[in-house]
N, CA, C and O atoms as a Tinker XYZ file with bonds, in Angstrom:
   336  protein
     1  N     -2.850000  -31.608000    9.960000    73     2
     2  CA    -2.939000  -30.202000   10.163000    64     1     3
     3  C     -4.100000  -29.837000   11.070000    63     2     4     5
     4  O     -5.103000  -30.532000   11.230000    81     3
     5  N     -3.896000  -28.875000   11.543000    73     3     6
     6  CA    -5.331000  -28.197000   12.701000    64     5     7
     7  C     -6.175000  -28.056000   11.530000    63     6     8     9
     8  O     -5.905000  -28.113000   10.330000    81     7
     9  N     -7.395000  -27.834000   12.232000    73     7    10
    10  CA    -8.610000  -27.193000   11.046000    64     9    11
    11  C     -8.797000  -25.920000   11.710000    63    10    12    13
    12  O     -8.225000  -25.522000   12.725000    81    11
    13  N     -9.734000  -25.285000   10.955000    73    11    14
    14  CA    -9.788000  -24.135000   10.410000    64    13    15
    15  C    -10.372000  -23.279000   12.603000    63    14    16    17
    16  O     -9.992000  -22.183000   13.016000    81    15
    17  N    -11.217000  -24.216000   13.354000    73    15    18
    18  CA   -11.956000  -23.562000   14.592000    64    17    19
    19  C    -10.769000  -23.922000   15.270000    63    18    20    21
    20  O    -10.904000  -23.374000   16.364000    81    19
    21  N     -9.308000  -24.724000   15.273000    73    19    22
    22  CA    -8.723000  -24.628000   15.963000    64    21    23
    23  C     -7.539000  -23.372000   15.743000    63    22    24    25
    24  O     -6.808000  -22.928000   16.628000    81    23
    25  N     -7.560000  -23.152000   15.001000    73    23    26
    26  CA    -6.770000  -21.858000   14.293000    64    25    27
    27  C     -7.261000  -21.195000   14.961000    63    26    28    29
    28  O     -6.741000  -20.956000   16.050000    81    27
    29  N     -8.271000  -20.710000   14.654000    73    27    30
    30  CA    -8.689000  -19.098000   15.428000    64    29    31
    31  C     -9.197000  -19.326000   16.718000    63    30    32    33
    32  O     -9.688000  -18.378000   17.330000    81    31
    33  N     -9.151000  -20.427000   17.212000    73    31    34
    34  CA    -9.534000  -20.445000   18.948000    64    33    35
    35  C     -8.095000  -20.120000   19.389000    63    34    36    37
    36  O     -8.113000  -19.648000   20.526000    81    35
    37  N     -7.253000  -20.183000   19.041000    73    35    38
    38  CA    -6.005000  -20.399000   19.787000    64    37    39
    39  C     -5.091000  -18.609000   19.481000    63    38    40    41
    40  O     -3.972000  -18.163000   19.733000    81    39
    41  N     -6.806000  -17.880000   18.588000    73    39    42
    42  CA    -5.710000  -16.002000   18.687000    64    41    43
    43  C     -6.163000  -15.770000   19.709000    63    42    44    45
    44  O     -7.184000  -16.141000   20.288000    81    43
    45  N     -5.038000  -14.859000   20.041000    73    43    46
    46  CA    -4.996000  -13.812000   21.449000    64    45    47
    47  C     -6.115000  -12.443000   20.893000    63    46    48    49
    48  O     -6.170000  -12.349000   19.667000    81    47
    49  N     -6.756000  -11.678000   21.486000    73    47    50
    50  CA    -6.980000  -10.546000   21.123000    64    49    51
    51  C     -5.808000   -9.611000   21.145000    63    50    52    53
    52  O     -4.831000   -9.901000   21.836000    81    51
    53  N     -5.835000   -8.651000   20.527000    73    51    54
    54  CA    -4.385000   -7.485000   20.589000    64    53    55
    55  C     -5.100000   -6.269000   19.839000    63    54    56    57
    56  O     -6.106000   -6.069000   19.159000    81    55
    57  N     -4.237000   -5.719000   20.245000    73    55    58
    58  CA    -4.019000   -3.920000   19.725000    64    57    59
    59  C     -3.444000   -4.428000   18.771000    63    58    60    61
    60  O     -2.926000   -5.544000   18.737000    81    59
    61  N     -3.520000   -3.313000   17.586000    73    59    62
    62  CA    -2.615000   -3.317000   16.244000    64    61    63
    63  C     -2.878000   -2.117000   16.140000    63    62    64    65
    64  O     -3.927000   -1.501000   16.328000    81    63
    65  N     -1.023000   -1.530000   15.566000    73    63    66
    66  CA    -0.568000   -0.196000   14.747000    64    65    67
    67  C     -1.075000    0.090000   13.180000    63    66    68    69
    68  O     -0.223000   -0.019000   12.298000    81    67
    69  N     -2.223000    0.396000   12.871000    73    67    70
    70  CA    -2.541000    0.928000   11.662000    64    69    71
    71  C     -2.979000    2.117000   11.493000    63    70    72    73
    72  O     -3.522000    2.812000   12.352000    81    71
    73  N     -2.747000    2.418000   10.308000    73    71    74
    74  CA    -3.307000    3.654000   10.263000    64    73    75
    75  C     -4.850000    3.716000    9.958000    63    74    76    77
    76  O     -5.388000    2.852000    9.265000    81    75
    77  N     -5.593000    4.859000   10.548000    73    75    78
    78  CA    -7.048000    4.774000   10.399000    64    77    79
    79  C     -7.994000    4.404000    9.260000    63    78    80    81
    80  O     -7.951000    4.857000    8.116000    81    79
    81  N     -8.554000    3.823000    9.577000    73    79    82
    82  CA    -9.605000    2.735000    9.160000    64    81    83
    83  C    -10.110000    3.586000    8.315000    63    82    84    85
    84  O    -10.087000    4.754000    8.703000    81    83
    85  N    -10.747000    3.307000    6.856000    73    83    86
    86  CA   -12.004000    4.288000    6.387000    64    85    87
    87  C    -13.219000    3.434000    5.906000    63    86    88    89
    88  O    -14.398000    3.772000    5.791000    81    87
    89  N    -12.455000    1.918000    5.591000    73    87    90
    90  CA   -13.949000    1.198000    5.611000    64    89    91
    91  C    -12.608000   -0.413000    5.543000    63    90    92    93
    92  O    -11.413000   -0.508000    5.263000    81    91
    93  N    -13.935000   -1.609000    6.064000    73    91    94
    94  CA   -13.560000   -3.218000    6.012000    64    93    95
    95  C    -14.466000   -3.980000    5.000000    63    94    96    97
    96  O    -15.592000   -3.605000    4.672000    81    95
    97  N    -14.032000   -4.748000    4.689000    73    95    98
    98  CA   -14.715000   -5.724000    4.443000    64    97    99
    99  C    -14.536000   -7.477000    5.186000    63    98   100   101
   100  O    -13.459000   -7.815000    5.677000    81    99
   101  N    -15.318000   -8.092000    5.165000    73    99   102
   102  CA   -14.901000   -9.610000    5.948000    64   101   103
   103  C    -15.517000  -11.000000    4.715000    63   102   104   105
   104  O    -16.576000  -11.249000    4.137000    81   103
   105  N    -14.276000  -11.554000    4.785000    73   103   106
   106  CA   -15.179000  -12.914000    3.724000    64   105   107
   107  C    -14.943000  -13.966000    4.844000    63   106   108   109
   108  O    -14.385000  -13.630000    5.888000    81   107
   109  N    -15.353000  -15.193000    4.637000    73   107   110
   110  CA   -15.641000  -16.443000    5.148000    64   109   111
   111  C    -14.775000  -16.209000    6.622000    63   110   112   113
   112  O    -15.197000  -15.817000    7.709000    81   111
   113  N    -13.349000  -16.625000    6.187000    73   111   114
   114  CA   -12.662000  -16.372000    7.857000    64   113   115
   115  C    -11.260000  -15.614000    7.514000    63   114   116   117
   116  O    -10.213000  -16.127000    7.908000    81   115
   117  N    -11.237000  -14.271000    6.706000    73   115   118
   118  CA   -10.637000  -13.174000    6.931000    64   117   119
   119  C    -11.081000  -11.976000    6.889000    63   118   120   121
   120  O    -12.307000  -11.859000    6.896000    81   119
   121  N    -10.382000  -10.945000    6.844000    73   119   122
   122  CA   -11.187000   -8.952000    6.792000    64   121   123
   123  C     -9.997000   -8.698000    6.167000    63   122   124   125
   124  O     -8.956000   -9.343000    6.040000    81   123
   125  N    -10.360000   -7.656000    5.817000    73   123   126
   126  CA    -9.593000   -6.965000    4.876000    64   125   127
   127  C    -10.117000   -5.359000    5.079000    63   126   128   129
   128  O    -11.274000   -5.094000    4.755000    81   127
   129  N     -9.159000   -4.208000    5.669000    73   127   130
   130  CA    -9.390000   -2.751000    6.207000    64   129   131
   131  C     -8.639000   -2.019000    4.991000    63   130   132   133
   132  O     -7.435000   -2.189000    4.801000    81   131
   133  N     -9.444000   -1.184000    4.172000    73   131   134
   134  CA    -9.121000   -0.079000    3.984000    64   133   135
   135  C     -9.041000    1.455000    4.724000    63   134   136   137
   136  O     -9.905000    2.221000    5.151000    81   135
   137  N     -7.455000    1.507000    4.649000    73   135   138
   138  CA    -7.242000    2.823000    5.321000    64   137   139
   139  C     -7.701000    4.142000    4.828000    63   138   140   141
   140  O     -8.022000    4.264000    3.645000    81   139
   141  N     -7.762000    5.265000    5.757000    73   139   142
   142  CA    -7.974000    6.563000    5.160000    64   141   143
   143  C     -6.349000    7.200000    3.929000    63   142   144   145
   144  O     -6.289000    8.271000    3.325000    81   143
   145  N     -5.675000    6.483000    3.942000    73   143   146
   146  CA    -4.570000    7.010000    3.094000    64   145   147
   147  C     -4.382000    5.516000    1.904000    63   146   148   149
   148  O     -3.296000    5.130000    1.469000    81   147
   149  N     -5.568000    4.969000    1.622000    73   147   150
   150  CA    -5.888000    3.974000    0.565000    64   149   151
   151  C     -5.284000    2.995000    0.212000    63   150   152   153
   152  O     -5.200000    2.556000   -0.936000    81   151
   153  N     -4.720000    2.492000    1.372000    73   151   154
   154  CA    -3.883000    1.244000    1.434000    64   153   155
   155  C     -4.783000    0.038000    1.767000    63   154   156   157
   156  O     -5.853000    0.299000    2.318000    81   155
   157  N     -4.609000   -0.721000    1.611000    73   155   158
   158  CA    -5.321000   -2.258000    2.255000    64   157   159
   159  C     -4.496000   -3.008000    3.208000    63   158   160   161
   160  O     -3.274000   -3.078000    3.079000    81   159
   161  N     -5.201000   -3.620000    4.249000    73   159   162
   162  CA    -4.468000   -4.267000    4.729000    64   161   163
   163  C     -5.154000   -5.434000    5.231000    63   162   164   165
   164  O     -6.190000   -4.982000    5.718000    81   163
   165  N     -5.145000   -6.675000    5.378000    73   163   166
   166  CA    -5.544000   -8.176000    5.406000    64   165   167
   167  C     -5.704000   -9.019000    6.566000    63   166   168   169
   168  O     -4.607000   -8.694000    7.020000    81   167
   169  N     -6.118000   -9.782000    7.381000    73   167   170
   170  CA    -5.880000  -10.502000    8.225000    64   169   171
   171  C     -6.416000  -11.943000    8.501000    63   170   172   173
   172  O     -7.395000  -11.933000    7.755000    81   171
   173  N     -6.412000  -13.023000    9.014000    73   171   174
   174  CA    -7.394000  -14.101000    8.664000    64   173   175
   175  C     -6.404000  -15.522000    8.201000    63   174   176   177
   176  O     -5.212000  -15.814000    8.298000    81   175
   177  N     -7.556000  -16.137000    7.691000    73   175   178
   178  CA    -6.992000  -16.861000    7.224000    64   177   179
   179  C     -6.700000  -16.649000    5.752000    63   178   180   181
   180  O     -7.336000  -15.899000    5.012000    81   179
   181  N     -5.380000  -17.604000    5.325000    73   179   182
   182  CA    -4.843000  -17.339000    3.757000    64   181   183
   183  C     -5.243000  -18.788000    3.086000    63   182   184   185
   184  O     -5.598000  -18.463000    1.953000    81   183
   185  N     -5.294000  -19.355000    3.128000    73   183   186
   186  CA    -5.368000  -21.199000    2.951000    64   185   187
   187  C     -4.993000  -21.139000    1.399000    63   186   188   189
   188  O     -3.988000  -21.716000    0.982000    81   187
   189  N     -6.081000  -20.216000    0.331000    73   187   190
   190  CA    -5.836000  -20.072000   -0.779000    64   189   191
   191  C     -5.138000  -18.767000   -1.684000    63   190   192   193
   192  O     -5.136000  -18.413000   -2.863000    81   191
   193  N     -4.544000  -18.276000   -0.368000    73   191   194
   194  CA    -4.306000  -16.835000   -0.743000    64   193   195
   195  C     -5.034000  -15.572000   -0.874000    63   194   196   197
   196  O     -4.802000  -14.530000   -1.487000    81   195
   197  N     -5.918000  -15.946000   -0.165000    73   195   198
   198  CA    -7.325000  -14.511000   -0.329000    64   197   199
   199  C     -6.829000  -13.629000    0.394000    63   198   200   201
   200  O     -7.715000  -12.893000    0.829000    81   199
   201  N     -5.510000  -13.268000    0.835000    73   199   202
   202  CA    -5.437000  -12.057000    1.444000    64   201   203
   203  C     -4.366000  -11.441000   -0.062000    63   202   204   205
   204  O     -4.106000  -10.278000   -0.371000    81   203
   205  N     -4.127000  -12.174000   -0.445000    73   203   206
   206  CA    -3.061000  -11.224000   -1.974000    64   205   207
   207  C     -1.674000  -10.996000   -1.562000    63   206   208   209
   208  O     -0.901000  -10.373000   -2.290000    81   207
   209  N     -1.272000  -11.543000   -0.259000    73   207   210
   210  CA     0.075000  -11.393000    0.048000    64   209   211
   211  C      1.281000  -12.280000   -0.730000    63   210   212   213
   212  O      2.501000  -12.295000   -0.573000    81   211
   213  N      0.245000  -13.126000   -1.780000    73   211   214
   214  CA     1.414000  -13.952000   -2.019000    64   213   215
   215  C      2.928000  -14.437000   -1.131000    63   214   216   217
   216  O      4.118000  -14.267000   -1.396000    81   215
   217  N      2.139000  -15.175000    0.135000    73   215   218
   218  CA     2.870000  -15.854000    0.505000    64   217   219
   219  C      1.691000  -17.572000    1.095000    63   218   220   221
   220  O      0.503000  -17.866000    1.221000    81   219
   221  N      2.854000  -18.112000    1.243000    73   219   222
   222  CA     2.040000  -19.544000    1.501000    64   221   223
   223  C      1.359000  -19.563000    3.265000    63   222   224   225
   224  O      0.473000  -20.265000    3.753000    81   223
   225  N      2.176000  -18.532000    3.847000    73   223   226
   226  CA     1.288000  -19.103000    5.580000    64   225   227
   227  C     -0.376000  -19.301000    5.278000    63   226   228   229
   228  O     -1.074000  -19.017000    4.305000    81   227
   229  N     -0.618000  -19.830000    6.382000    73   227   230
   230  CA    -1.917000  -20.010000    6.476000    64   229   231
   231  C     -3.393000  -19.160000    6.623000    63   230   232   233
   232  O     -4.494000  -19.031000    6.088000    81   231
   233  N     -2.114000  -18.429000    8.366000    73   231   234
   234  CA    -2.919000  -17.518000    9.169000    64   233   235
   235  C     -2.105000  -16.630000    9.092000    63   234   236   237
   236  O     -0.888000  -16.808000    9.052000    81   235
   237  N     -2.991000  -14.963000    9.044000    73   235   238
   238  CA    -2.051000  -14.368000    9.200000    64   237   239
   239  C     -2.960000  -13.645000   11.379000    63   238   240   241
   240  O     -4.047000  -13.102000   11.183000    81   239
   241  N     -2.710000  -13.661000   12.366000    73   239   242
   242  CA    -3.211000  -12.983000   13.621000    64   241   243
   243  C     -3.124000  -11.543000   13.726000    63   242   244   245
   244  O     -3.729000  -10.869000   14.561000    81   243
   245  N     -2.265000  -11.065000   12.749000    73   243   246
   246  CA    -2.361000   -9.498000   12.468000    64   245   247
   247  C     -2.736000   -8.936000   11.383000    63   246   248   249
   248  O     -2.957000   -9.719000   10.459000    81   247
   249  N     -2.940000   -7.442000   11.099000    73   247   250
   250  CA    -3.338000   -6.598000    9.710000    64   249   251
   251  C     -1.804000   -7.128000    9.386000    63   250   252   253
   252  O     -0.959000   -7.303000   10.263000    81   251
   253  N     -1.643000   -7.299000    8.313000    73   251   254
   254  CA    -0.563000   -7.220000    6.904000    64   253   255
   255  C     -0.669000   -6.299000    5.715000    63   254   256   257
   256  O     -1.192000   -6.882000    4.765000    81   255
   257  N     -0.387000   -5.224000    5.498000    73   255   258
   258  CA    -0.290000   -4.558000    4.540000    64   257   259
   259  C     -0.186000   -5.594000    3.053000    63   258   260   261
   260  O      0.683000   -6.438000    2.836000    81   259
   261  N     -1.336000   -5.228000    2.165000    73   259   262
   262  CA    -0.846000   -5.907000    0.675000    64   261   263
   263  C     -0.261000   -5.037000   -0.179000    63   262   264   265
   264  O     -0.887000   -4.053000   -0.574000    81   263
   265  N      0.570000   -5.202000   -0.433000    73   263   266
   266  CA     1.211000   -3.977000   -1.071000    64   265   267
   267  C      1.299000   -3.776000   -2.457000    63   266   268   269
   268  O      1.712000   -2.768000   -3.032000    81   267
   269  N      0.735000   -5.162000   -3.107000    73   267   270
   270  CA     0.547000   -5.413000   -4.637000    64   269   271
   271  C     -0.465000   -4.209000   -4.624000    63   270   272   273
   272  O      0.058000   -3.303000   -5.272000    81   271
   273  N     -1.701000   -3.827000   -4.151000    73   271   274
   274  CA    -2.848000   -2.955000   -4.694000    64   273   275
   275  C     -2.482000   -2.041000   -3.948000    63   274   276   277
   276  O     -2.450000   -2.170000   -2.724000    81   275
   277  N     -2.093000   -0.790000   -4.679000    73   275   278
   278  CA    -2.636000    0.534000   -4.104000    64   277   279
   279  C     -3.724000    1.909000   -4.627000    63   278   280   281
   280  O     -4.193000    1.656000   -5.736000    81   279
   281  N     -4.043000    2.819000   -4.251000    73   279   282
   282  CA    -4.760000    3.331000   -4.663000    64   281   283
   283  C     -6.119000    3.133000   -4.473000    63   282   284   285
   284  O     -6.913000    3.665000   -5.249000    81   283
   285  N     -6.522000    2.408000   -3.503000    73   283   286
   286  CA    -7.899000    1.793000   -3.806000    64   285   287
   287  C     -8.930000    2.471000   -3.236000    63   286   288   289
   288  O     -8.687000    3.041000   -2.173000    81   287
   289  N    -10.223000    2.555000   -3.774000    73   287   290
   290  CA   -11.632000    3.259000   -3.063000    64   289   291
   291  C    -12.188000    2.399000   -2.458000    63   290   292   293
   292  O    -12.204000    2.548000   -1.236000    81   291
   293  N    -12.765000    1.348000   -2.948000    73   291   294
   294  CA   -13.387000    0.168000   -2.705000    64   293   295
   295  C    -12.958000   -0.899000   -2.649000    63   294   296   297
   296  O    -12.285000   -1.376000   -3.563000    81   295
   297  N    -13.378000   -1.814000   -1.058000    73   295   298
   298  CA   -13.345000   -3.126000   -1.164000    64   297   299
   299  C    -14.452000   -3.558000   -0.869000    63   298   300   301
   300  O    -15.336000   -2.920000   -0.298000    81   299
   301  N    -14.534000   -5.405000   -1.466000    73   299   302
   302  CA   -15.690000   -5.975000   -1.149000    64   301   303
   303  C    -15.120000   -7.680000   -1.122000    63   302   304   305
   304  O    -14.525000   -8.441000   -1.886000    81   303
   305  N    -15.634000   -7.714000    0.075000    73   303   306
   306  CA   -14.980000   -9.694000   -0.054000    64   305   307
   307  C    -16.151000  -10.443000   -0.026000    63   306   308   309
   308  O    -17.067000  -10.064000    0.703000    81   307
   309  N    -16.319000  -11.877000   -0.995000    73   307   310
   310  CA   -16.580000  -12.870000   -0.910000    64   309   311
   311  C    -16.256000  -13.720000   -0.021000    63   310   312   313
   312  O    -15.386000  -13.364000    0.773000    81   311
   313  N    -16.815000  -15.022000    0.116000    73   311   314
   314  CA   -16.339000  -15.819000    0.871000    64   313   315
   315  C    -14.408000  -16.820000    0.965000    63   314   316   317
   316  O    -13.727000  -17.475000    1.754000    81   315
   317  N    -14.363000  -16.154000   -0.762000    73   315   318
   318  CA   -12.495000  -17.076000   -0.478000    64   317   319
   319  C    -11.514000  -15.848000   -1.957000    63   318   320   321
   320  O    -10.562000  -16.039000   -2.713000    81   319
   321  N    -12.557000  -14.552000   -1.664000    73   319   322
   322  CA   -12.210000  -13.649000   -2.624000    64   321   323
   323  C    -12.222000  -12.091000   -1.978000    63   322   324   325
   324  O    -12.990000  -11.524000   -1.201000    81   323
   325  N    -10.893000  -11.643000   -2.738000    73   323   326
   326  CA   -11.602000   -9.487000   -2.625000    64   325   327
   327  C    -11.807000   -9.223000   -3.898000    63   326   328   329
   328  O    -11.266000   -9.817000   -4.830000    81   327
   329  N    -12.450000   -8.489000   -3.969000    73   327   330
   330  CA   -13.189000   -7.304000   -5.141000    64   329   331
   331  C    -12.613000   -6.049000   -4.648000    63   330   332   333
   332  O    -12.676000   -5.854000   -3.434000    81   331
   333  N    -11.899000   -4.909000   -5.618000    73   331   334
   334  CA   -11.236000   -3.680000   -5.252000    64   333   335
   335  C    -11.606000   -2.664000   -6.555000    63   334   336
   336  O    -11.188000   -1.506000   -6.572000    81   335
């Protein structure tokens, strides 16, 4: 498998469609954006699932909506964790 600096050498920068930002958080090698309408949304790497999408990819190169948590005020990430 690639490791972890060949993964993210190989994203493109891009635009992404979200809705406005009201605060992020970043752990080891993903972020995680809370919107102004209190959604979360994820990006990064998943290796152990720290984005909550419950799915197995690795990487995700875009925001992904998690759709398990809504409602949220606060986030805060660790290095292979979120706090909400």
């Amino acid at each position: 498998g690639k490791d972890v600096e060949t993964l993210l050498s190989t994203c493109d920068v891009q635009k992404v469609d979200i809705p406005p930002i009201f605060a992020f958080s970043c752990g080891g090698f993903f972020t995680i954006c809370l919107t102004e309408e209190r959604k979360l949304y994820g990006f990064g790497m998943n290796h152990d699932g720290e984005l909550g999408l419950g799915s197995d990819e690795i990487i995700f190169n875009s925001p992904q909506e998690i759709e398990s948590l809504k409602d949220i005020d606060l986030v805060r990430c660790g290095g292979n964790f979120i706090i909400n």
